[in-house]
C-alpha positions in Angstrom: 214.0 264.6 51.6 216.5 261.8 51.4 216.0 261.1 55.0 212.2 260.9 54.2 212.5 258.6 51.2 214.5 256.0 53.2 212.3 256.0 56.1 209.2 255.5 53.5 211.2 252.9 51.8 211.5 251.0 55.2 208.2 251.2 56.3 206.8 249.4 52.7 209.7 246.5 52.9 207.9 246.3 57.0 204.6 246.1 55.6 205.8 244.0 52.7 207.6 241.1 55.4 204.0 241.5 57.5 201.7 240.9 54.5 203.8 238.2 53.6 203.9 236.4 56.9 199.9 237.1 57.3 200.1 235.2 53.7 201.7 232.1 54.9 200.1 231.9 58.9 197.1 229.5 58.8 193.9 231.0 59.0 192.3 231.2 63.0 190.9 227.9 63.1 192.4 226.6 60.3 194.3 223.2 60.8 198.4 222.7 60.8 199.2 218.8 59.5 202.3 217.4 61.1 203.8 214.1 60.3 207.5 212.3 59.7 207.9 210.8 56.8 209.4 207.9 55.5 212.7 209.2 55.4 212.5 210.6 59.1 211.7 214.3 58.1 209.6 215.8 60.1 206.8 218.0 57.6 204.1 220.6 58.5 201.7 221.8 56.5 197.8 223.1 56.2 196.6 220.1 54.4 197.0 216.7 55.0 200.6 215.8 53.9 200.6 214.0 50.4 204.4 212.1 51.5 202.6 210.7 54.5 199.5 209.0 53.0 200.8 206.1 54.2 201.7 206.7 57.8 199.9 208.3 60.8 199.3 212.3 60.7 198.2 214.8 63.2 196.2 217.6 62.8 197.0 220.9 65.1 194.9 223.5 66.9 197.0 226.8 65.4 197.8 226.7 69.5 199.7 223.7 68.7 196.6 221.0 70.4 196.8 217.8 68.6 193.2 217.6 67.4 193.0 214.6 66.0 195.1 211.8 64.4 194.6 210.7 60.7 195.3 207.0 60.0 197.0 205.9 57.0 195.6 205.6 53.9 194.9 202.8 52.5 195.5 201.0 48.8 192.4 200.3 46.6 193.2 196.0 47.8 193.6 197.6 51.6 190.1 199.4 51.3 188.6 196.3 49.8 189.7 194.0 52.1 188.5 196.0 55.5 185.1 197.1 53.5 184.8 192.9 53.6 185.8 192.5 56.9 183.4 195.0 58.2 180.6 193.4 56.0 181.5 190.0 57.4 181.1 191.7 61.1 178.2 193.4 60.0 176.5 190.3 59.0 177.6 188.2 62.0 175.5 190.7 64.5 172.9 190.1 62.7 173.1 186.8 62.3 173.4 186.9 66.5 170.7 188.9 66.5 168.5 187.0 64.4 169.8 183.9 67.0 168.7 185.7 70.0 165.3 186.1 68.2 164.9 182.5 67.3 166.0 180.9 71.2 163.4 184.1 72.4 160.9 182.1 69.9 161.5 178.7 71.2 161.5 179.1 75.0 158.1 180.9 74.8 157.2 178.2 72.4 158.3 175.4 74.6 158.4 176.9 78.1 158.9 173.3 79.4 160.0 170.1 79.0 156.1 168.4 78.9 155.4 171.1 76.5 158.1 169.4 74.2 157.6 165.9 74.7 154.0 166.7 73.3 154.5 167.9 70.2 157.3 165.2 70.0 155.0 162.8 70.2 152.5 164.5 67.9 155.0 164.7 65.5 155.6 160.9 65.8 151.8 159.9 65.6 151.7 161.7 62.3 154.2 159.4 61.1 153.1 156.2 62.8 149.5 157.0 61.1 150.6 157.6 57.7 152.8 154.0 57.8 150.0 152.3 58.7 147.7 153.2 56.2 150.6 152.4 54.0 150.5 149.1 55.6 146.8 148.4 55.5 147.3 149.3 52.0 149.9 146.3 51.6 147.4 144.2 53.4 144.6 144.7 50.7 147.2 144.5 47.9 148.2 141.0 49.3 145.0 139.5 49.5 144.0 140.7 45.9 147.5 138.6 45.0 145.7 135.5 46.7 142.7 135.7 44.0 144.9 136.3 40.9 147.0 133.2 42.3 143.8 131.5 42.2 143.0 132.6 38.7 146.6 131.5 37.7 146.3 127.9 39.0 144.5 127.4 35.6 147.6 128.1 33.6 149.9 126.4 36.1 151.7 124.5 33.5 152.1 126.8 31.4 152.4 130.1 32.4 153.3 131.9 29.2 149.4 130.9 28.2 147.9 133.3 31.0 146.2 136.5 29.2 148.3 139.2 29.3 145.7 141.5 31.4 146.0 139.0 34.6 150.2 139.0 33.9 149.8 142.7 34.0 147.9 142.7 37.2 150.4 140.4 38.9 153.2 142.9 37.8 151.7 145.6 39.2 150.1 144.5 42.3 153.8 143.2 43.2 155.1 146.7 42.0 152.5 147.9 44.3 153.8 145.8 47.4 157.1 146.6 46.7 156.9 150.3 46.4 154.8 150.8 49.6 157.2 148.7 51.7 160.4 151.0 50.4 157.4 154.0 51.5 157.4 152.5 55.2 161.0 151.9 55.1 161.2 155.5 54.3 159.1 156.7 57.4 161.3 155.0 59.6 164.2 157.5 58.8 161.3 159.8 59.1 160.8 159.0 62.6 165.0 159.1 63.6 164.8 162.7 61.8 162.7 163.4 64.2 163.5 162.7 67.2 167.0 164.1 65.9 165.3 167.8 65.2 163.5 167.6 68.9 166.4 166.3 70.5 168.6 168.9 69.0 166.1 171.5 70.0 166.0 169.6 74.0 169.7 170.2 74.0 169.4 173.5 73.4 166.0 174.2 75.5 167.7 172.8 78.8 170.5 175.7 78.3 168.2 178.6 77.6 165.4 177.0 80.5 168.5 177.5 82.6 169.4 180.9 81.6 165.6 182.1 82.1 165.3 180.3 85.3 163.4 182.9 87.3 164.9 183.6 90.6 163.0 182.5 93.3 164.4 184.6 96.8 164.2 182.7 100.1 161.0 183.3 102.3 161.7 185.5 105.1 162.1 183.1 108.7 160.9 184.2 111.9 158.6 187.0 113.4 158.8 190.1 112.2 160.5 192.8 115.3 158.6 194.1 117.5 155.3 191.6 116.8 153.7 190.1 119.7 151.5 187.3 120.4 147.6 187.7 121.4 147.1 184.1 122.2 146.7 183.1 125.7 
């Protein structure tokens, strides 16, 4: 009976150790985390390792396979700082994308250089035009001056006795003047802005003409084998 009892006894401590081993294995499939730490201690565990957050882990097949490797984590200022890095990437392909689209715009807008000059030159006739109607405008003003001189010759020696409607019209027919030739002065910078914006744009045109330059192969020389004249 005693014999019995410690045999029994033996057999639930073995089942005991087994259950408990069971307990501790990771599950099939499950992953094992290794990593050393800080202090050059090597830990395992089923869960990534709280002690190395900041250091490189590796996750284990339960066959002992590294499946994958876990960067460190990073600090609240860490995260921030890559989340604006990758924005700033982010936004400079599509900023190169968006570039891509504009010189794809522009070459089929100006598939040569004769395209170009024309609406150059448009763009200056627009402005020539508008100066001089501005200047015909002066002309006009100036030789409505000429008749209130004429009206002022009656007050020549003494000014101050001239009604104060012609005085006004003197004041602002030389406003007048004045102002339109500031307006012309104006459409001269007009003109250098553009021929600035089309010779910026020629610049870039003669690079992107070059790059789309189809290729043109060399015409085949020479019968072709085994052709033979007729003529006789």
């Amino acid at each position: 009976m005693k014999q019995w009892a410690a045999s029994a006894g033996g057999v639930a401590l073995w089942a005991g150790l087994t259950a408990c081993a069971f307990a501790q294995a990771p599950a099939a499939g499950q992953g094992i985390y290794t990593c050393v730490d800080k202090h050059g201690r090597r830990i395992t565990a089923d869960r990534p390792i709280q002690e190395c957050l900041d250091r490189e882990q590796r996750e284990l097949s339960p066959s002992g396979i590294t499946r994958r490797q876990i960067g460190p984590s990073l600090s609240d200022t860490e995260r921030a700082a890559l989340e604006a890095q990758q924005r700033k990437e982010a936004e400079e392909r599509v900023r190169a994308i968006e570039e891509k689209r504009r010189e794809r715009a522009l070459v089929a807008r100006y598939p040569d250089k004769a395209t170009h000059d024309i609406e150059r030159n448009a763009a200056l006739l627009i402005v020539d035009e508008v100066t001089a109607t501005a200047e015909k405008r002066i002309v006009e003003l100036r030789e409505q001056r000429k008749k209130l001189d004429v009206e002022m010759e009656f007050y020549k020696k003494d000014p101050n006795k001239a009604p104060m409607s012609l005085r006004r019209k003197i004041g602002e027919n030389e406003d007048g003047v004045a102002e339109l030739q500031r307006f012309i002065a104006g459409q001269e910078q007009e003109k250098r802005k553009v021929h600035q914006k089309f010779d910026t744009e020629l610049a870039k045109l003669k690079v992107l003409w070059e790059i789309h330059k189809p290729v043109v192969l060399p015409a085949a020389s020479g019968a072709q084998p085994g052709a033979a004249s007729t003529a006789r």
